[in-house]
C-alpha positions in Angstrom: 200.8 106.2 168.8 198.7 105.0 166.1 195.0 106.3 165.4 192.1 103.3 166.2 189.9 102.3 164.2 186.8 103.9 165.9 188.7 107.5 165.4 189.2 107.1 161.8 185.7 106.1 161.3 184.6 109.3 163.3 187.0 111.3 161.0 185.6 110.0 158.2 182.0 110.3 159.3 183.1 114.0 160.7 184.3 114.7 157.1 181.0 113.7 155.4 178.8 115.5 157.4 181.1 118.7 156.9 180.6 118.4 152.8 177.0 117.4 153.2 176.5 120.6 155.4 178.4 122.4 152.9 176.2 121.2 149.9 172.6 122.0 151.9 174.1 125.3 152.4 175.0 125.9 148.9 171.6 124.4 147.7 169.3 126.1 149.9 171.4 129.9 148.7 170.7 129.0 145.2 173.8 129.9 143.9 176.9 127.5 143.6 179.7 130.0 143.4 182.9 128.0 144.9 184.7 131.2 145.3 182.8 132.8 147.5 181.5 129.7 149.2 185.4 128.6 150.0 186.0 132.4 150.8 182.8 132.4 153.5 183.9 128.7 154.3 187.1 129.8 155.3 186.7 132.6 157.1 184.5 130.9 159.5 186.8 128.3 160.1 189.4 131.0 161.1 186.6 132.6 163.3 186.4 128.9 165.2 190.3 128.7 165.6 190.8 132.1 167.1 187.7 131.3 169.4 189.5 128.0 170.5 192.6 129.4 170.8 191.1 132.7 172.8 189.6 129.6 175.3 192.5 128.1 175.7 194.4 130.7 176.1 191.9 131.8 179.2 191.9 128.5 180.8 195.8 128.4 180.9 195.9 131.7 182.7 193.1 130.3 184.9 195.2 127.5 185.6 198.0 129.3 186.1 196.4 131.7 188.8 194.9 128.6 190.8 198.3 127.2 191.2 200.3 130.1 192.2 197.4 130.4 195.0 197.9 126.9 195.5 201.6 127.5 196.4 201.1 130.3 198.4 198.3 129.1 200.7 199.4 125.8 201.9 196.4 123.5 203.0 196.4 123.1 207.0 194.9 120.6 208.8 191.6 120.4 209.9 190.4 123.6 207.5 187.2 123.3 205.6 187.7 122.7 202.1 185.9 125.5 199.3 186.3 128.1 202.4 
Protein backbone atom coordinates (compact mmCIF):
# COMPACT_ATOMS: atom_id res chain seq x y z
CA UNK A 1 0.00 0.00 0.00
CA UNK A 2 1.49 3.19 -0.90
CA UNK A 3 2.21 6.12 1.74
CA UNK A 4 -0.35 9.46 1.09
CA UNK A 5 0.69 12.43 0.63
CA UNK A 6 -0.49 13.91 4.05
CA UNK A 7 1.90 11.03 5.83
CA UNK A 8 4.91 12.01 3.92
CA UNK A 9 4.37 15.57 4.74
CA UNK A 10 3.99 14.60 8.49
CA UNK A 11 7.27 12.53 8.11
CA UNK A 12 8.98 15.23 6.77
CA UNK A 13 7.66 17.82 9.17
CA UNK A 14 8.35 15.02 12.07
CA UNK A 15 11.96 14.95 10.77
CA UNK A 16 12.53 18.70 10.95
CA UNK A 17 11.31 19.25 14.19
CA UNK A 18 13.60 16.25 15.44
CA UNK A 19 16.90 18.14 13.97
CA UNK A 20 15.65 21.53 15.09
CA UNK A 21 15.17 19.96 18.65
CA UNK A 22 18.51 18.46 18.30
CA UNK A 23 20.23 21.85 17.38
CA UNK A 24 18.34 23.97 20.47
CA UNK A 25 19.73 21.20 22.56
CA UNK A 26 23.18 21.43 21.33
CA UNK A 27 23.06 25.30 21.38
CA UNK A 28 21.64 25.86 24.63
CA UNK A 29 24.68 23.06 26.24
CA UNK A 30 27.20 25.16 24.59
CA UNK A 31 29.18 22.64 23.31
CA UNK A 32 28.81 20.96 19.73
CA UNK A 33 30.47 17.69 20.27
CA UNK A 34 28.73 15.17 17.67
CA UNK A 35 30.11 12.25 19.47
CA UNK A 36 28.66 12.59 22.45
CA UNK A 37 25.50 14.26 21.23
CA UNK A 38 24.88 11.05 18.72
CA UNK A 39 26.05 8.87 21.69
CA UNK A 40 23.27 10.65 24.28
CA UNK A 41 20.92 10.85 21.06
CA UNK A 42 20.98 7.34 20.69
CA UNK A 43 20.77 6.01 23.80
CA UNK A 44 17.58 7.76 24.33
CA UNK A 45 16.09 6.49 21.38
CA UNK A 46 16.83 2.96 22.61
CA UNK A 47 15.38 3.95 25.97
CA UNK A 48 11.87 4.91 23.92
CA UNK A 49 11.99 1.51 21.96
CA UNK A 50 12.34 -0.67 24.87
CA UNK A 51 9.58 1.44 26.58
CA UNK A 52 7.27 0.80 23.50
CA UNK A 53 8.15 -2.53 23.14
CA UNK A 54 7.70 -3.12 27.22
CA UNK A 55 3.85 -1.53 26.38
CA UNK A 56 3.24 -3.60 23.93
CA UNK A 57 4.30 -6.33 25.22
CA UNK A 58 1.80 -5.67 28.37
CA UNK A 59 -1.12 -4.93 26.32
CA UNK A 60 -0.75 -8.35 24.41
CA UNK A 61 -0.77 -10.27 27.62
CA UNK A 62 -3.66 -8.13 28.66
CA UNK A 63 -5.33 -9.05 25.62
CA UNK A 64 -4.49 -12.28 25.90
CA UNK A 65 -5.96 -12.81 29.54
CA UNK A 66 -9.44 -10.99 28.48
CA UNK A 67 -9.90 -13.50 25.89
CA UNK A 68 -9.14 -16.67 27.45
CA UNK A 69 -11.83 -15.24 30.21
CA UNK A 70 -13.84 -14.53 27.30
CA UNK A 71 -13.88 -18.17 26.29
CA UNK A 72 -14.33 -19.51 29.45
CA UNK A 73 -17.31 -17.41 30.72
CA UNK A 74 -19.76 -17.50 27.97
CA UNK A 75 -22.27 -14.48 28.03
CA UNK A 76 -25.87 -15.69 29.19
CA UNK A 77 -28.84 -14.02 28.56
CA UNK A 78 -30.33 -11.49 30.40
CA UNK A 79 -26.84 -10.92 32.70
CA UNK A 80 -25.84 -7.41 33.37
CA UNK A 81 -22.93 -6.42 31.37
CA UNK A 82 -19.44 -4.96 33.47
CA UNK A 83 -20.90 -7.38 36.51
Amino acid sequence: MPIGITWKYGIAAGAGVAVGLLGVVLLSRGSVNPKKSCAALSSRCVDIKDRAAATVETAKENSGCIAAKARREPVRKGQAQGS
